[in-house]
C-alpha positions as semicolon CSV with decimal commas, in nm:
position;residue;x (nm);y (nm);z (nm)
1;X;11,009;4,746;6,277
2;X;10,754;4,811;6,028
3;X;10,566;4,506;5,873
4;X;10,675;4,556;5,503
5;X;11,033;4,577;5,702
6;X;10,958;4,275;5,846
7;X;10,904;4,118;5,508
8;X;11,203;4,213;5,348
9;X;11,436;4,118;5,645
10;X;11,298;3,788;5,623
11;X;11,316;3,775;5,258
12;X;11,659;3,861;5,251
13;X;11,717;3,610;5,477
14;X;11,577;3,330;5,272
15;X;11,762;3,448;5,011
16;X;12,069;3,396;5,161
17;X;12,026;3,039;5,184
18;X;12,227;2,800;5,038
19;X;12,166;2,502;4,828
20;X;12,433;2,221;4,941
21;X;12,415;2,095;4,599
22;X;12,403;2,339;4,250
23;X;12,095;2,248;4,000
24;X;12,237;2,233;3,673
25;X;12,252;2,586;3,501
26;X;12,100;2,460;3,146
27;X;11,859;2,185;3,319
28;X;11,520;2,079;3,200
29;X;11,230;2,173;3,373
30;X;11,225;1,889;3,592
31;X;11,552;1,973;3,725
32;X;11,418;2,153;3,976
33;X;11,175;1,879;4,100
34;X;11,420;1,642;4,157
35;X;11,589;1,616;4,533
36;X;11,895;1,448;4,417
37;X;12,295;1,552;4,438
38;X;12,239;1,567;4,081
39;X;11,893;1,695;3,965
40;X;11,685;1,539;3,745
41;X;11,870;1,500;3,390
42;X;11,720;1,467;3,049
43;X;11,797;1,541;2,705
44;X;11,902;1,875;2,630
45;X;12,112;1,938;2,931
46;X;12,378;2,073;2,978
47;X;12,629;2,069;3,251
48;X;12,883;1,930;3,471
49;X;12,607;1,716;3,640
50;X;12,565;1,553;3,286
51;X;12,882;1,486;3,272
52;X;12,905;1,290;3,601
53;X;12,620;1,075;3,465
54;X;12,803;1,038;3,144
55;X;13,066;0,911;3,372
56;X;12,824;0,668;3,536
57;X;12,683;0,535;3,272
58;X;13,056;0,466;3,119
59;X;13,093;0,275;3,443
60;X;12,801;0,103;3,474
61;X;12,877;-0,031;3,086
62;X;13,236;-0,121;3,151
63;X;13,295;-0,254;3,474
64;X;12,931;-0,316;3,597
65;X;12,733;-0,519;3,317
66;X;12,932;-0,454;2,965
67;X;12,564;-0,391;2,863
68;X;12,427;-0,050;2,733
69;X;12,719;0,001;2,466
70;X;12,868;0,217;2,322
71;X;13,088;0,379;2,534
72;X;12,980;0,780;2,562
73;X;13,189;1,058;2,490
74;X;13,197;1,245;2,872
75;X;13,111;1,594;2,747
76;X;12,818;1,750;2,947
77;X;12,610;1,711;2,712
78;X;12,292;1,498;2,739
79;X;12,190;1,374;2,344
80;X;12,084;1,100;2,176
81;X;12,350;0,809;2,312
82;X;12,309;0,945;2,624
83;X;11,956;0,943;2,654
84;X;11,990;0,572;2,487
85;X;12,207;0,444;2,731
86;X;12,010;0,556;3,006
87;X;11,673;0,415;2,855
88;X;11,875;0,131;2,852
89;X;11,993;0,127;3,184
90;X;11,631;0,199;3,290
91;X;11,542;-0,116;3,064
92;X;11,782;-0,378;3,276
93;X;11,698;-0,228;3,594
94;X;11,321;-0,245;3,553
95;X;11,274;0,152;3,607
96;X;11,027;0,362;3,406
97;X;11,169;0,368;3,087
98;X;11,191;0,773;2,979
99;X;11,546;0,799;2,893
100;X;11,567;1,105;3,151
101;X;11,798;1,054;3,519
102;X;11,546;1,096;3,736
103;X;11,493;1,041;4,087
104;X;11,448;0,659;4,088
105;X;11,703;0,601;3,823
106;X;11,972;0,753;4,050
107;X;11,883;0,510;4,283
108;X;11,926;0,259;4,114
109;X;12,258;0,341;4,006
110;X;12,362;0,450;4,329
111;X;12,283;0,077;4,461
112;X;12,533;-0,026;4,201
113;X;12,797;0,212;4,274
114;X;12,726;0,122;4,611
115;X;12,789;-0,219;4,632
116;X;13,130;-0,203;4,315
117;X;13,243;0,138;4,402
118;X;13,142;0,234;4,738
119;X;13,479;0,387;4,830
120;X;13,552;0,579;4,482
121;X;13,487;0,926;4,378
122;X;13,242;0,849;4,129
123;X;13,050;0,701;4,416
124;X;13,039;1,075;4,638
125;X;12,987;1,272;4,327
126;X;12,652;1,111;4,206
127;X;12,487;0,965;4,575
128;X;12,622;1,182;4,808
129;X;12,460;1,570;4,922
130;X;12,775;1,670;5,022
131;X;13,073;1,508;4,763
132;X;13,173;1,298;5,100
133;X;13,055;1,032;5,303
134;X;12,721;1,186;5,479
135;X;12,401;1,214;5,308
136;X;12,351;0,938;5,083
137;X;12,068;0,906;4,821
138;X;12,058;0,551;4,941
């Protein structure tokens, strides 16, 4: 085998790896930076990942502090009340305040789903790699 052959097999091959979690497909730039089940979020997004953080958030505002009204509208869609509620989840967890789900702001709500929902779906959907008990993002 030929080294340009070589090459290709092996880029094929890297090619063919996959991801065990999806990066959002309308994600900011810092999506793809971000080593978390849910990428790095921030406003302008767009998908199912925003969603889950939507979800979250509603959580976090209802059953975990009653802070960070009002209650958001779980659409995908990360815009203004979303990016408020997060700079104000950021805000009572004494995180970088940027409005965007990043890495450490996961992890902080992950140690809160953790310790009120450690059993629930929400739970496996934003900490987990996998959707199921494994690996954890704390």
């Amino acid at each position: 085998m030929s080294r340009s052959q070589s090459l290709l097999a092996a880029a094929a091959v890297a090619a063919a790896v996959v991801v065990p979690f999806a990066i959002p497909t309308t994600a900011s730039a810092a999506s793809s930076s971000c080593a978390t089940p849910l990428g790095c979020l921030a406003p302008g997004d767009s998908s199912g990942f925003v969603k889950i953080w939507q979800e979250d958030l509603n959580f976090y505002m209802t059953i975990g502090t009653g802070q960070c009204r009002p209650t958001l509208t779980e659409d995908g869609i990360y815009g203004s009340l979303t990016t408020n509620a997060t700079r104000c989840f950021q805000t009572l967890q004494g995180d970088g305040v940027d409005g965007i789900a990043g890495m450490q702001t996961q992890i902080s709500m992950c140690k809160i789903l953790q310790t009120l929902a450690p059993t629930s779906a929400i739970y496996y959907q934003t900490c987990t790699f996998t959707g199921a008990p494994g690996t954890v993002l704390v």
